[in-house]
KOLBALO-127697 format. One record per residue (C-alpha): y, x negated, z; residue in three letters; residue number from 1. Coordinates in Angstrom, 3 decimals, padded with zeros to 6 digits. Layout:
[[Y,X,Z],'ALA',NUM]
...
***
This chain:
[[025.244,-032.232,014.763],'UNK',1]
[[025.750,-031.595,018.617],'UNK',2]
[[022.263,-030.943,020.388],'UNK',3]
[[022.814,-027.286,021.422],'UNK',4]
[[023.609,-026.791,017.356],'UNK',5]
[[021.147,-025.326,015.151],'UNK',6]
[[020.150,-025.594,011.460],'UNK',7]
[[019.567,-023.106,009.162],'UNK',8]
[[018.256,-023.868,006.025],'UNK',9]
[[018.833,-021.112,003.110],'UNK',10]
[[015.915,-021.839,000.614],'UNK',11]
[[018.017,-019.547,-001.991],'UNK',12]
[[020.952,-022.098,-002.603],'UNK',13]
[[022.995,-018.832,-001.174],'UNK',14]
[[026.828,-020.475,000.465],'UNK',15]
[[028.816,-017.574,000.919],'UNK',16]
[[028.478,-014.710,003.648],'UNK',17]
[[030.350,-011.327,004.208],'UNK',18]
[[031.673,-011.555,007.569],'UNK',19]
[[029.591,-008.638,009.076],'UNK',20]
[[026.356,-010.905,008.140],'UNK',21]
[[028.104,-013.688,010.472],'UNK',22]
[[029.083,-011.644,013.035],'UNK',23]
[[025.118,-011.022,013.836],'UNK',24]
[[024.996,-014.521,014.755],'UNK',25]
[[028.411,-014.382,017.259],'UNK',26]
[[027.955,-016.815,020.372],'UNK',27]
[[025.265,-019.019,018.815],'UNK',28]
[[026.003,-022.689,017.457],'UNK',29]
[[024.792,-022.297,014.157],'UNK',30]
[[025.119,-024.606,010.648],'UNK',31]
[[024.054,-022.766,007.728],'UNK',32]
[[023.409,-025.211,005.063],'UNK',33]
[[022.038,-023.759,001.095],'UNK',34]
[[019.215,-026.115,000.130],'UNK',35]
[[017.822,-024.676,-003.438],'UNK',36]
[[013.700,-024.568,-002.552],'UNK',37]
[[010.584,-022.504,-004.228],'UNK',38]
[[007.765,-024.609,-004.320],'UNK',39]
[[005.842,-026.332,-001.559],'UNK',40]
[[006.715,-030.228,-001.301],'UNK',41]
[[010.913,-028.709,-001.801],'UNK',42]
[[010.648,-026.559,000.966],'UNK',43]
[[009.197,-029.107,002.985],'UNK',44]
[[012.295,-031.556,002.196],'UNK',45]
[[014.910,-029.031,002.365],'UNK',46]
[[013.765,-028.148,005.802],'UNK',47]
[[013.388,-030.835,007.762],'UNK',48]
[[014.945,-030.757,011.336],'UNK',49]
[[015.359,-026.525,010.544],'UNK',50]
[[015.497,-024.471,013.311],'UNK',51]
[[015.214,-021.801,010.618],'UNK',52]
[[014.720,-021.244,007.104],'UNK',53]
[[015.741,-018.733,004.533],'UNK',54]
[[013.537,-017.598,002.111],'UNK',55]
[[013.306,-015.580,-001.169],'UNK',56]
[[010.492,-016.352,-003.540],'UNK',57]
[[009.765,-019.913,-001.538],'UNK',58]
[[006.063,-020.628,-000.821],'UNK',59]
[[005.946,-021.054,003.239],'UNK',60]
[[001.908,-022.213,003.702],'UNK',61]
[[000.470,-023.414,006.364],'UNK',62]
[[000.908,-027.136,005.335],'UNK',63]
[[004.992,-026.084,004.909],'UNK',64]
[[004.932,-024.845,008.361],'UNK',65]
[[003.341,-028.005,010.074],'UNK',66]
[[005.495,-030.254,008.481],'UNK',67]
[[008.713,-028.416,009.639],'UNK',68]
[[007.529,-028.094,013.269],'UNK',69]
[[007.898,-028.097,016.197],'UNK',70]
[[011.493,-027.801,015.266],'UNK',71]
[[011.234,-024.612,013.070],'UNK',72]
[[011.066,-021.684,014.889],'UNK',73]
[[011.621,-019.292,012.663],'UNK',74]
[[011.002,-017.932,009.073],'UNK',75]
[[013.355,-015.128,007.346],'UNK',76]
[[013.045,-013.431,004.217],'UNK',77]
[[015.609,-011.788,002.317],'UNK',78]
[[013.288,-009.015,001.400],'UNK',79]
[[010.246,-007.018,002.108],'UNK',80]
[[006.540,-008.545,000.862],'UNK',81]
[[005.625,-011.334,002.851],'UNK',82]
[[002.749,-012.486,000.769],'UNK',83]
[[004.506,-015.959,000.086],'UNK',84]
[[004.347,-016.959,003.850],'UNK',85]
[[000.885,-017.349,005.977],'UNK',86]
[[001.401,-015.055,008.469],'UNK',87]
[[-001.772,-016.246,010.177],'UNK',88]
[[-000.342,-019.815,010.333],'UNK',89]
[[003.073,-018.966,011.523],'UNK',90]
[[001.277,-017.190,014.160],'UNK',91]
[[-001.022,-019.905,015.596],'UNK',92]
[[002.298,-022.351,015.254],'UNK',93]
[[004.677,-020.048,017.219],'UNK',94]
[[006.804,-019.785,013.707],'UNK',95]
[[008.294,-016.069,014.277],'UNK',96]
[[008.438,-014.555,011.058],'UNK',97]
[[010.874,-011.566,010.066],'UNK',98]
[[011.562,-009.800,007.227],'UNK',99]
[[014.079,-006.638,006.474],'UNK',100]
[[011.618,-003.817,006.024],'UNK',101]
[[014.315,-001.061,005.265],'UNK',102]
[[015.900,-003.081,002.023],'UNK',103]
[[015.687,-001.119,-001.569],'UNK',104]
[[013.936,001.413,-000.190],'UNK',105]
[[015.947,003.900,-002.552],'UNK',106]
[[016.026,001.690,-005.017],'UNK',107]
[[012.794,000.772,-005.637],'UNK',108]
[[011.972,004.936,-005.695],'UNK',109]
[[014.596,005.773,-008.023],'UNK',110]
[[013.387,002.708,-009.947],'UNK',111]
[[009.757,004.439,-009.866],'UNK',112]
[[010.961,007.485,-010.789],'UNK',113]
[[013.275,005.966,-013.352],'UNK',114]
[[009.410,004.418,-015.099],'UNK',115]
[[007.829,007.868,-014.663],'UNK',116]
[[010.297,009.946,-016.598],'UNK',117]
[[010.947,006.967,-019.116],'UNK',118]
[[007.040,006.898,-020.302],'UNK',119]
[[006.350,010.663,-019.550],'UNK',120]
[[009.219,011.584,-021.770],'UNK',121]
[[008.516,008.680,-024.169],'UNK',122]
[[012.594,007.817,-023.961],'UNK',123]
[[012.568,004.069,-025.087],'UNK',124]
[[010.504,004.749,-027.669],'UNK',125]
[[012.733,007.865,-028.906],'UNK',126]
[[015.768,005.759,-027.975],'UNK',127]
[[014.605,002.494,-030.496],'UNK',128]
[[013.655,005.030,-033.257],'UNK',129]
[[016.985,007.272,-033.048],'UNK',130]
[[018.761,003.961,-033.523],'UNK',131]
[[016.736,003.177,-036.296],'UNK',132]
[[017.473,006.579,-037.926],'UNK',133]
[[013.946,007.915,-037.131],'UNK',134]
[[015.533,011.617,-035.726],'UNK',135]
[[013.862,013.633,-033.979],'UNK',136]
[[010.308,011.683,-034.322],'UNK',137]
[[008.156,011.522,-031.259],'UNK',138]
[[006.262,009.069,-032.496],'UNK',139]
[[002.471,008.468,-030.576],'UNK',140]
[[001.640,010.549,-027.523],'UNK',141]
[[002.528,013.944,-026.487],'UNK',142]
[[005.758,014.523,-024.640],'UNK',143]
[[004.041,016.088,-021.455],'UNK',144]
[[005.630,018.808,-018.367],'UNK',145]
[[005.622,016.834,-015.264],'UNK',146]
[[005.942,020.124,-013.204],'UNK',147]
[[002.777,021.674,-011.495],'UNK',148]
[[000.774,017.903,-012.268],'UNK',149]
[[-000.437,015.399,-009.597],'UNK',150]
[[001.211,012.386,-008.593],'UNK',151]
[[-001.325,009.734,-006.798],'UNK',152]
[[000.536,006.811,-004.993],'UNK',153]
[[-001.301,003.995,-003.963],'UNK',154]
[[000.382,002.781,-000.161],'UNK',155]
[[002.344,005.503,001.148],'UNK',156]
[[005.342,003.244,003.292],'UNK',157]
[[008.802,003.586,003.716],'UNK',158]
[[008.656,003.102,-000.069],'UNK',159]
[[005.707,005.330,-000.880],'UNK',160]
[[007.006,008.260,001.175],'UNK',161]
[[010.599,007.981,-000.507],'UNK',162]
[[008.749,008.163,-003.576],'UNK',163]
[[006.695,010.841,-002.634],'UNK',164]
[[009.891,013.181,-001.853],'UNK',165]
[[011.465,012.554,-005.362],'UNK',166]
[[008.247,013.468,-007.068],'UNK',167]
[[007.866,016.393,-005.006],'UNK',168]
[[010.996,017.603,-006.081],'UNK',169]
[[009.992,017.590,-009.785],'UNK',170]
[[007.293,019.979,-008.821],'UNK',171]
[[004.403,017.694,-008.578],'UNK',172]
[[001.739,017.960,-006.343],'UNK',173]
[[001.554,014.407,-004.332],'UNK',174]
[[-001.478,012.934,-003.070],'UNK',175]
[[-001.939,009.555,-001.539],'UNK',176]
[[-004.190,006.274,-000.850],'UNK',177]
[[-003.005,004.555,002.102],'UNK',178]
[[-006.108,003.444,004.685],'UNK',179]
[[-003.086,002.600,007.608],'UNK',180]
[[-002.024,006.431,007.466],'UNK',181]
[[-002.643,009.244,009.954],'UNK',182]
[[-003.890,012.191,008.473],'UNK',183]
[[-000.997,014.324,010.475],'UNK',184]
[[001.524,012.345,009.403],'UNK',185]
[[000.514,012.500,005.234],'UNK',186]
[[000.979,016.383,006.221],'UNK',187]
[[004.193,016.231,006.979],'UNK',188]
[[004.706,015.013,004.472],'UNK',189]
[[002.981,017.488,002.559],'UNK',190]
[[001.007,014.511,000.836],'UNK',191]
[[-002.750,014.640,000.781],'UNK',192]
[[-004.508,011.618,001.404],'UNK',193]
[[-007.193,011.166,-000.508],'UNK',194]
[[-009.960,008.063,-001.181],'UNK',195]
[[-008.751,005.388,-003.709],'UNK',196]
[[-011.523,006.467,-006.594],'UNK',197]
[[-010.440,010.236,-006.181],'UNK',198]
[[-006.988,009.790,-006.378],'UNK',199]
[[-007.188,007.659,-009.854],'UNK',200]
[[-009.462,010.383,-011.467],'UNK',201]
[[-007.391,013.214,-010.682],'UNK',202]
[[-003.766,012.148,-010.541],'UNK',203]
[[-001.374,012.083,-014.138],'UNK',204]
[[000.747,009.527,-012.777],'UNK',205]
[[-000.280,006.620,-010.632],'UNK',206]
[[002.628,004.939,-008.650],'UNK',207]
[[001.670,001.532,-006.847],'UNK',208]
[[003.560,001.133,-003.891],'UNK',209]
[[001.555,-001.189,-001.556],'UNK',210]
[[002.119,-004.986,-000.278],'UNK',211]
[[000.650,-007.182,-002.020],'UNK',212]
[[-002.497,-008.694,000.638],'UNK',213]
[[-005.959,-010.153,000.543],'UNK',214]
[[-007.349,-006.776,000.453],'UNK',215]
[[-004.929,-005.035,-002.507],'UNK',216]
[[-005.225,-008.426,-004.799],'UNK',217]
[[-007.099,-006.874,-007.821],'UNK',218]
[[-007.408,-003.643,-006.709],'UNK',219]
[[-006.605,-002.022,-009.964],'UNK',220]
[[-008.986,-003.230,-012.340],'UNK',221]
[[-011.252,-001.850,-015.022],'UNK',222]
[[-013.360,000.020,-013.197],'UNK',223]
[[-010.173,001.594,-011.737],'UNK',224]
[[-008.667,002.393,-014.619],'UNK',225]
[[-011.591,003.493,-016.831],'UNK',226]
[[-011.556,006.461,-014.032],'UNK',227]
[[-008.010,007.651,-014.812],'UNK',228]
[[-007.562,009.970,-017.449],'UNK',229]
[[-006.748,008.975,-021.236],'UNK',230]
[[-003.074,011.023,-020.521],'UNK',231]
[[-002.240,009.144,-017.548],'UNK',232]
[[000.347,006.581,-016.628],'UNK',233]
[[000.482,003.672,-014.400],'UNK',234]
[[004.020,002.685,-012.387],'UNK',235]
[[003.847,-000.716,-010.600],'UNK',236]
[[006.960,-001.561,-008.607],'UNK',237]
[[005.023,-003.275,-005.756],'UNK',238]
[[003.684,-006.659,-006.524],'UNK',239]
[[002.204,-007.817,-009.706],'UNK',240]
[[-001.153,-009.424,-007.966],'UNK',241]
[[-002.135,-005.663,-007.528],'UNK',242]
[[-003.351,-004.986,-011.370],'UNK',243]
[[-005.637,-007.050,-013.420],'UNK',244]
[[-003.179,-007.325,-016.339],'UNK',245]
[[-006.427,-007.978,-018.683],'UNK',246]
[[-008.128,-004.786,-017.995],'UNK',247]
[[-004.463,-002.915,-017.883],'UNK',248]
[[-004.126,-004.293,-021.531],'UNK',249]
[[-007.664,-003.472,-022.482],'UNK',250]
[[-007.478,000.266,-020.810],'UNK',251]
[[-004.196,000.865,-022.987],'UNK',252]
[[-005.327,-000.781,-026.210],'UNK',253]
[[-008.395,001.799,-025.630],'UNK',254]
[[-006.690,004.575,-025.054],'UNK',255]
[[-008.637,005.208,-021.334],'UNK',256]
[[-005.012,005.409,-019.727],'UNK',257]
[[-001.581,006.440,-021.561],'UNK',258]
[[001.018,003.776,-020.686],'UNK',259]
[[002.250,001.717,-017.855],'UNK',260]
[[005.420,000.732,-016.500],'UNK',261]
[[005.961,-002.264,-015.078],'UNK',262]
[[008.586,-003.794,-012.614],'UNK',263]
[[006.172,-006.934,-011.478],'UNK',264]
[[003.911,-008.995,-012.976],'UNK',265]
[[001.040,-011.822,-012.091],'UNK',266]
[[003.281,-014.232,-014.154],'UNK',267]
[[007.575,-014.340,-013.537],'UNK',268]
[[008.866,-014.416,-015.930],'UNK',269]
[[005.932,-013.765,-018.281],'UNK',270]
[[005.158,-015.897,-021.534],'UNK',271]
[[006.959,-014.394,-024.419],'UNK',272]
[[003.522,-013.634,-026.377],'UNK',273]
[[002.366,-011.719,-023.570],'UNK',274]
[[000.349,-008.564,-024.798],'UNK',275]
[[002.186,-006.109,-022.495],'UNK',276]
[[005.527,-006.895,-023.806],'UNK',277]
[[004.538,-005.866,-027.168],'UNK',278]
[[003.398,-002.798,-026.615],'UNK',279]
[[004.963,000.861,-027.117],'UNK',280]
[[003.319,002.458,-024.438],'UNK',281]
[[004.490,000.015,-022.012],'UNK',282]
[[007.737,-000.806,-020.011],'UNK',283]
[[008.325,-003.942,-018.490],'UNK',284]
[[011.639,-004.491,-016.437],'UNK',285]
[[012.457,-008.037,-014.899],'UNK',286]
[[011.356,-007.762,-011.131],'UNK',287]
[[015.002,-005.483,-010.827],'UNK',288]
[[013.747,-002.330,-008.775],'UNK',289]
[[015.164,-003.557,-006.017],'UNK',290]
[[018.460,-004.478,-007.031],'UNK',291]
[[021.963,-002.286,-006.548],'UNK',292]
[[025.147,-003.997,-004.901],'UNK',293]
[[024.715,-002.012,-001.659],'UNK',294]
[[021.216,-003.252,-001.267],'UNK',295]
[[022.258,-007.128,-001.707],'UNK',296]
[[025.228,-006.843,000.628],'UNK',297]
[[023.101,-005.090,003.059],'UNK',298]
[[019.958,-007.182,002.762],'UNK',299]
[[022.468,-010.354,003.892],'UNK',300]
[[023.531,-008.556,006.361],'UNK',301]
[[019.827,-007.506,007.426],'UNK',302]
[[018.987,-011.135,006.914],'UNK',303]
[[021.504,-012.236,009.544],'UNK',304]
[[020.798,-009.510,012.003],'UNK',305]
[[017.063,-010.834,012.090],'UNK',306]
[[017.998,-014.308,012.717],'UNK',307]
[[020.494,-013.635,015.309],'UNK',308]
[[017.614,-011.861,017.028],'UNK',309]
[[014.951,-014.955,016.154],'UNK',310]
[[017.624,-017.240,017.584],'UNK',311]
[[017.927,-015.609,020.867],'UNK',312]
[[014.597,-015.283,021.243],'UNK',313]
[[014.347,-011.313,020.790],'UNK',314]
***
């Protein structure tokens, strides 16, 4: 490798590229080389002499980032959350960090919405019996009007806000938690912003839609959910970290809340005896809110366009 060239490392074994993802990086001497890496000691190996890594789901600590200096200069994730890299670290080390923050925005939403309608409208359920030729039986739970309700979601971001719109347009009132919001801005939205222990009593559907940080770890736990109401529902598609899964199963096995659904969890994939997965008022889907084929192709393509920039010192 000829001094002025520059490693990449991509943590996600990825090899191929669309050409518009390459084109972002135009004028620089770059190798790209896939180097499968998740935990600590692999990343560490895989990139050695980097001038930048790739990540996914790889743990970048501080002791990941020491090793790899002073040649690393940069970290990029294919994704959003950044709560597998310590941003505080990377800063004091001069390791710029990027991320693409407008990926599966409209996926993620849709996915949300997708969870809301599913458990307010009791569909899997519905769907299992009717295929066991239980017609017409709506088993457990009432089969409840969304319309003229209030929607509470918890981080109102790019995310948040697209998931705001959709509920709006179902005829739900939306309110939101989100400490890093302007009043004006939630009202042009035509959101109310309300205080976290509120928003949980009076909201039939709670949508979590914040990163997942030192302050959100935990932040739905019993006390939080023994103030929803018995006919509410839960929607995670943010981070798993965010709910303590034992007082989310104790809430539903006691009736305090309704049902959940669930995109994330503490634990990926879960054990198979986990108590969520057995239970009817609960939906668990496999980390997959974010996916569609135009989100991949245009998260590489994102992914390139930040490291380009990184490269070139932008």
């Amino acid at each position: 490798m000829s001094a002025a060239e520059l490693l990449v490392i991509d943590t996600t074994g990825r090899a191929q590229y669309p050409p518009e993802a390459l084109a972002h990086l135009e004028g620089l001497r770059v190798r790209i080389e896939p180097r499968r890496a998740t935990e600590e000691d692999e990343v560490m190996e895989a990139g050695r002499g980097a001038a930048a890594i790739l990540v996914t789901g790889a743990y970048v600590t501080r002791r990941v980032l020491e090793a790899l200096r002073p040649e690393l200069r940069a970290v990029v994730r294919y994704g959003v959350g950044l709560d597998r890299i310590d941003l505080d670290a990377a800063r004091e080390l001069g390791v710029k960090v990027r991320n693409v923050r407008s990926f599966c925005t409209n996926e993620v939403a849709d996915h949300t919405l997708a969870l809301v309608l599913a458990l307010s409208r009791r569909i899997v359920r519905q769907a299992i019996d009717s295929r066991a030729g239980h017609w017409r039986r709506v088993g457990e739970g009432p089969l409840l009007r969304l319309s003229g309700r209030r929607a509470g979601i918890i981080g109102l971001g790019e995310i948040g806000r697209a998931v705001a719109h959709r509920l709006q347009a179902l005829g739900m009132e939306v309110a939101a938690h989100d400490p890093f919001v302007a009043e004006d801005t939630a009202r042009e939205l035509g959101v109310a912003l309300l205080p976290l222990d509120e928003l949980l009593a009076t909201a039939h559907v709670v949508c979590v839609n914040c990163p997942l940080t030192d302050a959100t770890r935990g932040l739905i736990g019993a006390a939080e959910l023994a103030a929803m109401g018995s006919d509410s529902i839960i929607v995670n598609t943010a981070r798993g970290g965010i709910i303590d899964e034992s007082a989310l199963v104790a809430a539903l096995q006691g009736g305090e809340i309704a049902g959940a659904g669930l995109d994330v969890l503490a634990q990926e994939p879960p054990p198979p005896d986990h108590p969520l997965l057995a239970m009817d008022n609960v939906i668990v889907t496999a980390h997959m809110a974010a996916s569609s084929q135009e989100a991949m192709h245009e998260l590489v393509i994102g992914v390139f366009r930040a490291l380009g920039e990184v490269l070139r010192g932008v």
